[in-house]
Each structure stands twice: as C-alpha cells, then as structure tokens.
C-alpha positions, 0 to 999 in steps of 0.5 A: 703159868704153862700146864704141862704133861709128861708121858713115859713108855717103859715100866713103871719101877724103872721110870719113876727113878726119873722123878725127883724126891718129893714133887708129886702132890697127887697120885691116882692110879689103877694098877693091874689087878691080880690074874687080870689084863692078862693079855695086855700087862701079862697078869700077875699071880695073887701070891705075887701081887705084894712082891711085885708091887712093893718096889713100886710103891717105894718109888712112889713113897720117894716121889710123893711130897710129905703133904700128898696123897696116894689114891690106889684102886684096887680090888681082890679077885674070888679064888676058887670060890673064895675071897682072895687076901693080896689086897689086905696084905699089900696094905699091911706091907704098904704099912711097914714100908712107910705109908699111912693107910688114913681112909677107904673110899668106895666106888659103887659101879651105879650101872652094873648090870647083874649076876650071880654065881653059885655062892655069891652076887655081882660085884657093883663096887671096888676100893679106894685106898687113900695112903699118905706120908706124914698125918700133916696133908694137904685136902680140900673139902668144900671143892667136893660138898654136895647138896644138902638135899632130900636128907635135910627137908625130911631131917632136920623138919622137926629137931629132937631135944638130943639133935640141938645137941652134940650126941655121942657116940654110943658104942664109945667111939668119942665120935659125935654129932649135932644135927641142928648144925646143918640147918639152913645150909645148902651144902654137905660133906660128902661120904666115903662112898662115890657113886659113879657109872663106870666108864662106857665111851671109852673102848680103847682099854680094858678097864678105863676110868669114869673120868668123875673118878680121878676128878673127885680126887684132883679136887680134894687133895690138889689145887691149880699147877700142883703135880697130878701123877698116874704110873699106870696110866692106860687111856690116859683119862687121869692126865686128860682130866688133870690138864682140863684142871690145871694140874700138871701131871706125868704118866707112865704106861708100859704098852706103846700102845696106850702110850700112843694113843694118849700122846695123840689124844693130846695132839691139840695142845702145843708141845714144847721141851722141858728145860733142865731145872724142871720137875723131872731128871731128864737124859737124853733116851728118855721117850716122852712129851710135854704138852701145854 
C-alpha cells in the first residue's frame, strides 16, 4: 500500500475541521508552550494557554479513533520565581472535556548543558502526557523493550527467597513483583522515563524534536499504514519519522515558513492527488501535498 502524507497551512482549530471523525490512531505533537516562540507563533499567556487550547484539543478528541493515543509535550514555564499551573490545569480541563489522562512520560534532555538561578537549577527534562479516549487502546510493548542489561547481571545474581515470589507492595498499593520472572530473558520493559538527546542537527526551527522521540511513540501505539497525525508540526520531524515508518500522517503548521520547508524536504518522494473516499474532507482551497 501507498504511504501518503498530507501537509496543511493554516491554524490548527480550523484545519482539523477537515479530518473525518475517528481516523487518527496517533497524535504526537508539541504545541507552543506558554510566553515561548513569541516571535514565530506569537506567545500565548499562561492565564490563557487552557482557553486557547481547549478548542483545539476538542477537534483532536473528535478525530483521534476510540483505540488511539494523544502524546502532548509540554512544559510549564517559571513566573516570577515560581513554578507556573497551566500544564496542571489544561489536563484537569482536558479531563472534563472528555479525555483519559492514563500515563506521564519523561523526556530527560541527557545533553543539557547546566545553569543555575537564583532558586533553582537547569531544567534537563520535559513532559509527555499520554491522553486517550476510551480505557480499551491500542499499544504494543515488545516493539519498544530494551536490553535486560547491567541491571539483570547484578539482580538477579543471587535471588532471595522473597525474589522467587510475587511480593506486594507495601505501601498497600495491590501492585506487586517477582524478580525470578526476568531470569534468562534478554529484554525488558522499558520505564516511563526516556532518555533523549535534544535535537542539535536541525537548526531550522526553534524547538525541534530528537527524531527517537515521536519514534518511541510511532512504535508503541501504531502498527504500518495506521494515521500518525501532528497539528503543530514545525520541521516536520513527526511526519519525516512516520513515512520512514510506514504510517501514514497529516500536518498542520500555520507559519509558511515550515510548511515549505517540510514540503521541500519531501520533495523526493513522488506526489500524487488523494481522490475523494480518502482519509480526508477535501474542498477545492484546501493548501496541502500528498506524497508517497
């Protein structure tokens, strides 16, 4: 089957009105943080960031299948000298919206160099919120296991009675282990917490992804030829790392800019025209590629 690649120029509230309901199975995007990427998207204030986004994640909540996953990168930002509360209070509104707020994840920036203010360090990490529509989705877990390594030569060397055992939690969380299960294996689950390098080939945008990121993701929650979908696209790195996949994907970004130089970066890959009965409301102003 023919990968294809849609790209719209425009804002995002009003071009997700042109994907159908439930066609999306992924959705990894980084949205302009609060006060940040002024110059480009125009900043947006912490007091406004939920109102503005709101209406955004509703569309997303329509297009996104009962089976897919939302992967929101996010961070709050320091005011005045204190931790702001957007980030905490979009996903409370995000929640009575209609989402499932089901994980966290943890991008640790392993090359961030230091810093320090007058009350606090250098900020090495940002978040990962992993939002769904129904309990019942889809997520593979082998495609992203890792090797068993030092951990397992040194843990499960000499095994306690209580390791060959499952051994609940005491805090009384009904969570429990038994250590003796990962004996002999070569892989691992993974945690939630990524260990990346943040991106430092790309100098065409501000705050691009590691290209490992939406990678991770693509893995975990899609198989080949499922509908990979960023609405804040940037440099594209989402929609490059999804085609090398096999997913199909849509972008959307509202600076020509970007939405240029993702279209010539795709350049190689022959065009076609999506006929009607696709993925896709299509109208005859509609600005974007397909590619294959």
């Amino acid at each position: 089957m023919e990968i294809r690649t849609d790209l719209y120029l425009g804002d995002s509230k009003k071009m997700l009105k042109k994907l159908k309901d439930n066609s999306v199975d992924l959705v990894v995007t980084s949205p302009p943080y609060a006060d940040q990427r002024k110059n480009t998207y125009g900043g947006i204030h912490p007091d406004k960031y939920v109102e503005w986004f709101l209406p955004i994640s509703k569309e997303l909540l329509r297009v996104l299948k009962p089976t897919g996953t939302f992967i929101l990168n996010i961070k709050e930002k320091v005011v005045e000298g204190e931790r702001s509360t957007y980030v905490m209070e979009l996903i409370i509104a995000m929640r009575k919206q209609g989402w499932l707020w089901t994980e966290e994840f943890i991008w640790h920036k392993k090359n961030s160099y230091p810093g320090k203010w007058p009350n606090r360090f250098r900020d090495s990490w940002e978040r990962l919120l992993q939002f769904n529509k129904s309990k019942q989705f889809h997520m593979y877990q082998e495609e992203v296991m890792v090797p068993m390594g030092d951990w397992a030569k040194n843990r499960l060397k000499n095994l306690s009675e209580t390791d060959k055992k499952r051994d609940n939690s005491k805090v009384g969380s009904g969570f429990g282990k038994n250590i003796s299960n990962w004996v002999n294996r070569e892989k691992a689950y993974p945690t939630n917490v990524l260990h990346l390098a943040t991106e430092c080939s790309n100098k065409n945008h501000s705050a691009a992804f590691p290209e490992e990121l939406p990678e991770w993701f693509i893995k975990l929650f899609t198989k080949e030829e499922d509908v990979v979908l960023d609405p804040f696209m940037g440099s594209g790195t989402t929609l490059l790392v999804a085609n090398r996949m096999r997913r199909h994907s849509v972008g959307i970004d509202i600076v020509p800019e970007y939405y240029n130089m993702v279209r010539e970066q795709l350049k190689p890959v022959a065009l076609y025209i999506l006929e009607p009965e696709t993925l896709y409301e299509q109208t005859e102003s509609d600005r974007r590629i397909a590619i294959r």
